[in-house]
PDB file of N, CA, C and O in Angstrom:
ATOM      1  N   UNK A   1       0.841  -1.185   0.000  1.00  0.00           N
ATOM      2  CA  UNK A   1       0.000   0.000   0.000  1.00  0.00           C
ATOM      3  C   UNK A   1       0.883   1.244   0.000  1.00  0.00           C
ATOM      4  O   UNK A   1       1.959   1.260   0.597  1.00  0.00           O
ATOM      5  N   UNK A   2       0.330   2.455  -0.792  1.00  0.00           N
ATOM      6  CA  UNK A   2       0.840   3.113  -0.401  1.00  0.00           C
ATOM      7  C   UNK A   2       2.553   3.465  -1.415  1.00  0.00           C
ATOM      8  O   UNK A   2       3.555   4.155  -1.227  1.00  0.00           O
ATOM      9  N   UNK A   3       2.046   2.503  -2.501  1.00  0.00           N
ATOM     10  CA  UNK A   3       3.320   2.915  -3.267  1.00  0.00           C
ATOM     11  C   UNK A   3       3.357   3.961  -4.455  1.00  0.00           C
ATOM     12  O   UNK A   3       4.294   3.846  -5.245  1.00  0.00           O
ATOM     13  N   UNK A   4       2.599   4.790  -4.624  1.00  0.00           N
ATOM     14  CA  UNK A   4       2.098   5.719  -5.492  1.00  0.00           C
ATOM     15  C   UNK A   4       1.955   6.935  -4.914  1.00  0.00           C
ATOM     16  O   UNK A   4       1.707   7.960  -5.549  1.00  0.00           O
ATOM     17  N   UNK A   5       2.189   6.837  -3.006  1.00  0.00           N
ATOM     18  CA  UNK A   5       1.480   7.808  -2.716  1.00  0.00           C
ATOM     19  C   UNK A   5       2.866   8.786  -2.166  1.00  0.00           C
ATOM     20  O   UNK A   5       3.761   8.223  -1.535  1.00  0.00           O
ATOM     21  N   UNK A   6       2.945  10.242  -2.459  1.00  0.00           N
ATOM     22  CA  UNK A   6       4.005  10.423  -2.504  1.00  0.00           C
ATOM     23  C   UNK A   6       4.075  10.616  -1.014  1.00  0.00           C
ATOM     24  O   UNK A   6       5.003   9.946  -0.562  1.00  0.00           O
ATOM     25  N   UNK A   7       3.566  11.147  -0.282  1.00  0.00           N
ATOM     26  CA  UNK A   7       3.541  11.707   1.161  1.00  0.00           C
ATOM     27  C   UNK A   7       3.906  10.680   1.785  1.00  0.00           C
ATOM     28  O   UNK A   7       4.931  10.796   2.457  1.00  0.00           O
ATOM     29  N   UNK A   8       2.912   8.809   1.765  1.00  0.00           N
ATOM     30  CA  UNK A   8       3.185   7.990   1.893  1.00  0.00           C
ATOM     31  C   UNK A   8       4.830   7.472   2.356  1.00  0.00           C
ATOM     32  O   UNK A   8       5.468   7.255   3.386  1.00  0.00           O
ATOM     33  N   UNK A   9       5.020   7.440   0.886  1.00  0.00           N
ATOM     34  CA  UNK A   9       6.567   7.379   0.596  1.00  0.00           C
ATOM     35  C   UNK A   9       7.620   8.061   1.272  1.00  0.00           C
ATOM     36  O   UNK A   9       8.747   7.599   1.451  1.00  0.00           O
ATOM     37  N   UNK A  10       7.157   9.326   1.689  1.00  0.00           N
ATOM     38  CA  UNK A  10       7.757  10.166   2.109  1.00  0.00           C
ATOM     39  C   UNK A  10       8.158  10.088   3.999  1.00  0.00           C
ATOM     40  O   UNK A  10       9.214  10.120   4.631  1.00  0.00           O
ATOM     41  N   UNK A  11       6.907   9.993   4.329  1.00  0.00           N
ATOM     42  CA  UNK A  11       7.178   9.626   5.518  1.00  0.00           C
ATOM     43  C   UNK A  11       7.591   8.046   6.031  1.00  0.00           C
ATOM     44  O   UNK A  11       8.061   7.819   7.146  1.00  0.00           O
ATOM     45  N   UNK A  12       7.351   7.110   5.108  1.00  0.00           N
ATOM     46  CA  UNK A  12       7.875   5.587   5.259  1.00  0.00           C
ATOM     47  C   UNK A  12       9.411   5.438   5.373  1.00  0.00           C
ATOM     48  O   UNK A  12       9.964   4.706   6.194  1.00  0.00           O
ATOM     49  N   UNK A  13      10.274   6.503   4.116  1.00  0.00           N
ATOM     50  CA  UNK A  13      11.395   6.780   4.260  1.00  0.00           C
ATOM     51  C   UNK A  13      11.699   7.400   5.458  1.00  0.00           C
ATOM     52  O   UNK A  13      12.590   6.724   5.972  1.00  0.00           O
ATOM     53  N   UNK A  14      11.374   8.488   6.284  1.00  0.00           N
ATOM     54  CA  UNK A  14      12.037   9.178   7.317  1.00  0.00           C
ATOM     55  C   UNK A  14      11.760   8.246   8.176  1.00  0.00           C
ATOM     56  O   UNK A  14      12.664   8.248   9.012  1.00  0.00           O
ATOM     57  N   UNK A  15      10.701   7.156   8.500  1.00  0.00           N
ATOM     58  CA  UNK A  15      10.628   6.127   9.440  1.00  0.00           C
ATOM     59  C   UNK A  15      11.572   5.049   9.293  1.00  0.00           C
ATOM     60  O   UNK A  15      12.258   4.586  10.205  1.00  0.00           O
ATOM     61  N   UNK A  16      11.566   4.705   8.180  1.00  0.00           N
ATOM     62  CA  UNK A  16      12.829   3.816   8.006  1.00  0.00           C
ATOM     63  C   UNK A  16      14.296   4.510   8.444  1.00  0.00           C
ATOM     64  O   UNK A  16      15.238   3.974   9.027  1.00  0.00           O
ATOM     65  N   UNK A  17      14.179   5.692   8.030  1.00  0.00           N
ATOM     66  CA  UNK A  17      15.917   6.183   8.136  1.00  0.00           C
ATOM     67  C   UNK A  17      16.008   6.269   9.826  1.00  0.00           C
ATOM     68  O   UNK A  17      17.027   6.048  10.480  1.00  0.00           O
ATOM     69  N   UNK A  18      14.747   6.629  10.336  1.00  0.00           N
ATOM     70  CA  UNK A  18      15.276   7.214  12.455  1.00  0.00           C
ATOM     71  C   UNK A  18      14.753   6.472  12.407  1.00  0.00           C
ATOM     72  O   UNK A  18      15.518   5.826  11.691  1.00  0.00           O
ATOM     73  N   UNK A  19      13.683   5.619  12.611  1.00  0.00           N
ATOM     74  CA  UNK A  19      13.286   3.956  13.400  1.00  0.00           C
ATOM     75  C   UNK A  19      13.930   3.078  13.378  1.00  0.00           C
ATOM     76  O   UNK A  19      14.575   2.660  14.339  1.00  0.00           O
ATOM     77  N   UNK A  20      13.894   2.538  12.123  1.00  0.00           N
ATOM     78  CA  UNK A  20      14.646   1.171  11.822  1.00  0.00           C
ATOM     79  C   UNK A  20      15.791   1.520  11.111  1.00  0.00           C
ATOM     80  O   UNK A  20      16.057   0.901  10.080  1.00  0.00           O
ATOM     81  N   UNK A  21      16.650   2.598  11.586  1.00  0.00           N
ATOM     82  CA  UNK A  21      18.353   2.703  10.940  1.00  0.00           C
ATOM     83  C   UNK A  21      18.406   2.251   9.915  1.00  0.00           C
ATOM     84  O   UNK A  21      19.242   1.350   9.849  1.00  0.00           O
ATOM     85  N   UNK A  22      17.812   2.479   8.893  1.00  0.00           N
ATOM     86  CA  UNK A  22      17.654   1.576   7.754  1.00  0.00           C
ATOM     87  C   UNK A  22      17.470   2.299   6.568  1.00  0.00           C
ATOM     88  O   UNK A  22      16.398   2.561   6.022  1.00  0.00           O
ATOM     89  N   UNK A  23      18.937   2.690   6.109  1.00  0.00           N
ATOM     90  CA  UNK A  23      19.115   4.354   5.256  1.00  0.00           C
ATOM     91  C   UNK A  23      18.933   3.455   3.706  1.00  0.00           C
ATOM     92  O   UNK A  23      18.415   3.992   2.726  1.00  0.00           O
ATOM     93  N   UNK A  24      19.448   2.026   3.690  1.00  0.00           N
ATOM     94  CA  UNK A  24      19.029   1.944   2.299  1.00  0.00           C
ATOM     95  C   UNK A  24      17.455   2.109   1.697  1.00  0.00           C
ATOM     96  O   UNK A  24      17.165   2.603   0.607  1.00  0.00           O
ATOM     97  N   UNK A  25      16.354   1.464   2.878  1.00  0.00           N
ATOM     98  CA  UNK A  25      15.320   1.499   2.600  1.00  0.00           C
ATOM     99  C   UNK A  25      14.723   2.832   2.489  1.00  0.00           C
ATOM    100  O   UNK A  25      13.970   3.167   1.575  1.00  0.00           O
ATOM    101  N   UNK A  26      15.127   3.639   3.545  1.00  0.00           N
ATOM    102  CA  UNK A  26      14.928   4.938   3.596  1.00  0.00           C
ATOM    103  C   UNK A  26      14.536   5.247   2.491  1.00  0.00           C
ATOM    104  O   UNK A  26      13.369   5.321   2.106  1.00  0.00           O
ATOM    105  N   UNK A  27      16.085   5.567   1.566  1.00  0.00           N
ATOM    106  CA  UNK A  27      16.405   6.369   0.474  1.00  0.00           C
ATOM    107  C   UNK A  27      15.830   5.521  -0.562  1.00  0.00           C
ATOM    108  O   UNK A  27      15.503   6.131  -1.580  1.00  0.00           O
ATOM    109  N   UNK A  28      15.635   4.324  -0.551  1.00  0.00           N
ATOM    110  CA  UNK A  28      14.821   4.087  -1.724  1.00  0.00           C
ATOM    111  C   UNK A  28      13.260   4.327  -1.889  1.00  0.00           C
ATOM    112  O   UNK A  28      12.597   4.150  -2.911  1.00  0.00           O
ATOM    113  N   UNK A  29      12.752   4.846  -0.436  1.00  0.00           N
ATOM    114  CA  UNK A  29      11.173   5.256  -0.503  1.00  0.00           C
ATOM    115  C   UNK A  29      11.438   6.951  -0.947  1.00  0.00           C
ATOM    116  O   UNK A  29      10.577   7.669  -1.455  1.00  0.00           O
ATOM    117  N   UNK A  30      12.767   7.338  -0.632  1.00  0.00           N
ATOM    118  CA  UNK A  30      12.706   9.173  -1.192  1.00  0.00           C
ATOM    119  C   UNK A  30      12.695   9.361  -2.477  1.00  0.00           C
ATOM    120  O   UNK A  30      11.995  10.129  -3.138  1.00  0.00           O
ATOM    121  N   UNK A  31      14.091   8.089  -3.041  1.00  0.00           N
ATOM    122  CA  UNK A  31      13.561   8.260  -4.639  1.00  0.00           C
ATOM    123  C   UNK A  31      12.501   8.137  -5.065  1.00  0.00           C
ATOM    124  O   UNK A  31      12.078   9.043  -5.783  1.00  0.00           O
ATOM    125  N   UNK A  32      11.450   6.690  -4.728  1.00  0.00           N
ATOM    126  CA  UNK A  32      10.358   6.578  -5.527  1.00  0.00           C
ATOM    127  C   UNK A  32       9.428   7.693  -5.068  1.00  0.00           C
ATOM    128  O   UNK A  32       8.498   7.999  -5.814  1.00  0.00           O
ATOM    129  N   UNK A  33       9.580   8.285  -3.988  1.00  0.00           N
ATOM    130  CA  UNK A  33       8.823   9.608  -4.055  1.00  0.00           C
ATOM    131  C   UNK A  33       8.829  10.679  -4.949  1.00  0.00           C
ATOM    132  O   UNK A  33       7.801  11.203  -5.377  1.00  0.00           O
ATOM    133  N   UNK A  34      10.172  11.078  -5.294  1.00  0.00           N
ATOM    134  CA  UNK A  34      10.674  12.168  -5.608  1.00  0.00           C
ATOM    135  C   UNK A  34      10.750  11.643  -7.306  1.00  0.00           C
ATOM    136  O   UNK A  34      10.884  12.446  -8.230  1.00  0.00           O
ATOM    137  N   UNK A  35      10.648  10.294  -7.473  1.00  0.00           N
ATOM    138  CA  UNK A  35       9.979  10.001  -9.285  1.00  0.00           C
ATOM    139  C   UNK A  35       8.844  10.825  -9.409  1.00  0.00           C
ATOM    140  O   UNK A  35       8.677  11.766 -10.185  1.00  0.00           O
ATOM    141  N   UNK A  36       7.812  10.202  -8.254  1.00  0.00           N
ATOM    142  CA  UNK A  36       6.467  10.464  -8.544  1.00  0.00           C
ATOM    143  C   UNK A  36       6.306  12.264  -8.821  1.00  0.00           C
ATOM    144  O   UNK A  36       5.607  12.894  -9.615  1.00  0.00           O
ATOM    145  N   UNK A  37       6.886  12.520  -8.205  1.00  0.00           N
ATOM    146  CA  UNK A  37       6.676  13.696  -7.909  1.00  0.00           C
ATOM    147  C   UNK A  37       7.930  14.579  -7.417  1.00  0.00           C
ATOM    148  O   UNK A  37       8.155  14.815  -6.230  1.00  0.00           O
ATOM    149  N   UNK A  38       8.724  15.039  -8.504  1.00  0.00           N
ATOM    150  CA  UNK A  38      10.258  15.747  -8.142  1.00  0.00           C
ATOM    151  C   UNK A  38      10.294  17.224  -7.022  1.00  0.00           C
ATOM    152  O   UNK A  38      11.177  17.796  -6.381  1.00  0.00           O
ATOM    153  N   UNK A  39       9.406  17.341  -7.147  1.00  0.00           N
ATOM    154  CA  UNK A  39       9.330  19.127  -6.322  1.00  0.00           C
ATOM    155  C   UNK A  39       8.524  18.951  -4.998  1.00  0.00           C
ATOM    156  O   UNK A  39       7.842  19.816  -4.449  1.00  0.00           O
ATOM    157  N   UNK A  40       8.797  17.239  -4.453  1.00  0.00           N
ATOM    158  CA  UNK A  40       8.425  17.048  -2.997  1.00  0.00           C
ATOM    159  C   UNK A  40       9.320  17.568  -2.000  1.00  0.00           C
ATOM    160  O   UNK A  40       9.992  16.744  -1.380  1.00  0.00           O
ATOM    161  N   UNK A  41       9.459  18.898  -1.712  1.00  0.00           N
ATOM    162  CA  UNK A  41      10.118  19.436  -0.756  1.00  0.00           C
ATOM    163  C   UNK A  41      10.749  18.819   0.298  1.00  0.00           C
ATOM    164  O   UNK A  41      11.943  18.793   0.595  1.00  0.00           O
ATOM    165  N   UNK A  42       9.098  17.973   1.202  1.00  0.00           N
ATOM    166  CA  UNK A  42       9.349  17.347   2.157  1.00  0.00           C
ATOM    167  C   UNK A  42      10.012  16.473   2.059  1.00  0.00           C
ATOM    168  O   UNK A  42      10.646  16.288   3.098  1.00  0.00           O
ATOM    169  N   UNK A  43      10.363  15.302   0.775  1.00  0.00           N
ATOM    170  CA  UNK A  43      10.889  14.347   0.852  1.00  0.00           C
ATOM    171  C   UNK A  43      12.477  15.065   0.861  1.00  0.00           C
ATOM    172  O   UNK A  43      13.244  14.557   1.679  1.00  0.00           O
ATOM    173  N   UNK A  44      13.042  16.224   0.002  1.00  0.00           N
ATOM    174  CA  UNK A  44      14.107  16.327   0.240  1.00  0.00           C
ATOM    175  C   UNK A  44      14.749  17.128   1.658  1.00  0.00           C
ATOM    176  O   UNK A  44      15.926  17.253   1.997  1.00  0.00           O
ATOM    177  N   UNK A  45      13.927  17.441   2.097  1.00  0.00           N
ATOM    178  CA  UNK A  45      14.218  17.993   3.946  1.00  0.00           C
ATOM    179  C   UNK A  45      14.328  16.999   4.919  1.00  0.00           C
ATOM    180  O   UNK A  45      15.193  17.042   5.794  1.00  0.00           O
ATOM    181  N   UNK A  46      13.355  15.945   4.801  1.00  0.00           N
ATOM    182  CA  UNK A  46      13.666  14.719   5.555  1.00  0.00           C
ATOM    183  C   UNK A  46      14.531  13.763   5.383  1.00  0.00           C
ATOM    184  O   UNK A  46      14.961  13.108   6.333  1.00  0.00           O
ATOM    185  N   UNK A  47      15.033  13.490   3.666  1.00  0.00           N
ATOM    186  CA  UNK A  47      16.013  13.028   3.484  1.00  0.00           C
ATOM    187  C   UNK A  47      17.593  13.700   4.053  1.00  0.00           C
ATOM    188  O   UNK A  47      18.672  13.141   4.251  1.00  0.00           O
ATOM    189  N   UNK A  48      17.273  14.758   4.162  1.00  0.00           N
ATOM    190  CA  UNK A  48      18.453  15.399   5.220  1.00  0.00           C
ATOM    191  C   UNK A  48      18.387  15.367   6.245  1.00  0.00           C
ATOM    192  O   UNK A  48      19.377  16.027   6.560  1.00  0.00           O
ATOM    193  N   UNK A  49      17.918  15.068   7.150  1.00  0.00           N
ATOM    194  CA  UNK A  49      17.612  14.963   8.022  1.00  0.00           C
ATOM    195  C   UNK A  49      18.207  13.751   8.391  1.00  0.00           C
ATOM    196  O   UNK A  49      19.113  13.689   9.222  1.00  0.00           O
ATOM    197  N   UNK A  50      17.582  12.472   7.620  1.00  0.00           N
ATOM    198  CA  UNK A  50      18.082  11.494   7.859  1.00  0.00           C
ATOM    199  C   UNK A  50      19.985  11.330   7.929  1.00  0.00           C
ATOM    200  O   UNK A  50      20.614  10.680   8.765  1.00  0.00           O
ATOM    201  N   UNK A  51      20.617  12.235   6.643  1.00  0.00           N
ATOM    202  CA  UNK A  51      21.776  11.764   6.446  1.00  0.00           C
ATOM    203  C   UNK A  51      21.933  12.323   7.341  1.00  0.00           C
ATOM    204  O   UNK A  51      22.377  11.509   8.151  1.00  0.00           O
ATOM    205  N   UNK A  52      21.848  13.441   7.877  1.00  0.00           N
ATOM    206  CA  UNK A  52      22.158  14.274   8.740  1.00  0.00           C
ATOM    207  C   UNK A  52      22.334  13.382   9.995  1.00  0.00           C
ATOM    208  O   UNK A  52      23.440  13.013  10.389  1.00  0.00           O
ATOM    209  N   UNK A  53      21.396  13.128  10.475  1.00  0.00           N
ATOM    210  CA  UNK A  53      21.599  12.208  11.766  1.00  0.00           C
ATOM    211  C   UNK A  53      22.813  10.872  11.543  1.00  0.00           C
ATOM    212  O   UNK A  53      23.641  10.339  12.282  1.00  0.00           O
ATOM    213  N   UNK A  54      22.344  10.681   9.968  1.00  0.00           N
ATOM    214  CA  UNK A  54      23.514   9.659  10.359  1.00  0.00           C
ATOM    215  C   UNK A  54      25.142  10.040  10.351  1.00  0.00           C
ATOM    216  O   UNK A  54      26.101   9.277  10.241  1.00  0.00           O
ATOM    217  N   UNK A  55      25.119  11.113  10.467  1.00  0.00           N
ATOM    218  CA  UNK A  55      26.255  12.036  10.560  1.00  0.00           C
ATOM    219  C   UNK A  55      27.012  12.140   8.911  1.00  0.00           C
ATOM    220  O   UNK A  55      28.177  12.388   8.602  1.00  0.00           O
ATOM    221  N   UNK A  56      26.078  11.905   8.252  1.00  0.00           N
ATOM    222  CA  UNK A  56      26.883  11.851   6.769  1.00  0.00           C
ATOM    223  C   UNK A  56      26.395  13.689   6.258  1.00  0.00           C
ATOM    224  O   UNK A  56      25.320  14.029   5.765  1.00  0.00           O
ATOM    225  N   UNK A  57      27.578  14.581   6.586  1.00  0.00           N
ATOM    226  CA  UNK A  57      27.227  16.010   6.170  1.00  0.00           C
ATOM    227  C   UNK A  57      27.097  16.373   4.919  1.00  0.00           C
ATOM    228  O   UNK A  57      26.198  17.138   4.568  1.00  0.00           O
ATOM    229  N   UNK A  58      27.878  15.924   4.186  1.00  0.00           N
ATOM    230  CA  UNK A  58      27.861  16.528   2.962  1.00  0.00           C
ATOM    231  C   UNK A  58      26.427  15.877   1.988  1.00  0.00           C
ATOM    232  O   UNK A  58      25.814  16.522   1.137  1.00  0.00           O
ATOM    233  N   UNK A  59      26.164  14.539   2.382  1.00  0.00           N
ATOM    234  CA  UNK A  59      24.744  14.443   1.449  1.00  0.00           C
ATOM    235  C   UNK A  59      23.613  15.160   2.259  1.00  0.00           C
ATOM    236  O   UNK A  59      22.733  15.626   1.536  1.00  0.00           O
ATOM    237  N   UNK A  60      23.441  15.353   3.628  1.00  0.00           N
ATOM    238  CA  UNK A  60      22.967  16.101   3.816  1.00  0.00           C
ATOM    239  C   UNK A  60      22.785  17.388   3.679  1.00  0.00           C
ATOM    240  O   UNK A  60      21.816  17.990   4.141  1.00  0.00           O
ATOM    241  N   UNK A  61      23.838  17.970   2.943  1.00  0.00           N
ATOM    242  CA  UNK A  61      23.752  19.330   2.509  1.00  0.00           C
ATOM    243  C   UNK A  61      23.026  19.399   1.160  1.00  0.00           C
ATOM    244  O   UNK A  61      22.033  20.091   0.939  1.00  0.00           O
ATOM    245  N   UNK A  62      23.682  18.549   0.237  1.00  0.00           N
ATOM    246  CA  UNK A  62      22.830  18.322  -0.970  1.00  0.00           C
ATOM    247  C   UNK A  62      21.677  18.068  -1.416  1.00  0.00           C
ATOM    248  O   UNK A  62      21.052  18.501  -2.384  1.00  0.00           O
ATOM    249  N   UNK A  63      21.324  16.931  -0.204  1.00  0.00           N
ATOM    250  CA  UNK A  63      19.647  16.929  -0.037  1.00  0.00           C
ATOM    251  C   UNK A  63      19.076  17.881   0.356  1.00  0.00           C
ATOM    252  O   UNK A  63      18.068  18.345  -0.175  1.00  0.00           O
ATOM    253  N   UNK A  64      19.658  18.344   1.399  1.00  0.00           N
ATOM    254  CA  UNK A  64      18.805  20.066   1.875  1.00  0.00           C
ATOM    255  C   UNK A  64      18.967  21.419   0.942  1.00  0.00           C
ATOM    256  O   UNK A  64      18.276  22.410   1.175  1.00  0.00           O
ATOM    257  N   UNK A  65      19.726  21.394   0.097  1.00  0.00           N
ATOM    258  CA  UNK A  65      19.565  22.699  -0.793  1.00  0.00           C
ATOM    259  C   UNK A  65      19.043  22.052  -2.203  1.00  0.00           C
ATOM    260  O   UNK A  65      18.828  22.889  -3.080  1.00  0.00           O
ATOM    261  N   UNK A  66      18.787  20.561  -2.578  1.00  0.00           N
ATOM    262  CA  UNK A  66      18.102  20.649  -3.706  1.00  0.00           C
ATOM    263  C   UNK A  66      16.735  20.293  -3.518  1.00  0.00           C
ATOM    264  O   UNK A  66      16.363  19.584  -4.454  1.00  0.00           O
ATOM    265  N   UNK A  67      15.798  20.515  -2.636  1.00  0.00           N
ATOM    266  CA  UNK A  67      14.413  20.943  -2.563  1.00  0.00           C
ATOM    267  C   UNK A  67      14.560  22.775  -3.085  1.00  0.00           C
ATOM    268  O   UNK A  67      13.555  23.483  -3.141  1.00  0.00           O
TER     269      UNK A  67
END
């Protein structure tokens, strides 16, 4: 469920990335978000977020300035 839906997607990834430490799954629910729909802000703020926490800075910078 829920694979079309971009918000969906969106928040499944930030649950995967801080719940279940689980940055591959994460990032593969941000891409298929950010297919559906490229100018999902949220998906690219939370995807920073995520790298961010995982202390990876520099993709977190990239994710946060290309929303």
């Amino acid at each position: 469920m829920g694979r079309d839906d971009v918000l969906a997607l969106t928040f499944a990834g930030f649950s995967l990335g801080m719940d279940a430490h689980d940055r591959a799954a994460a990032f593969a629910a941000f891409e298929t978000a950010l297919t559906l729909s490229p100018s999902t802000a949220l998906a690219f703020i939370l995807g920073s977020v995520v790298h961010s926490w995982a202390g990876a800075a520099e993709p977190a910078i990239a994710w946060g300035s290309a929303g």
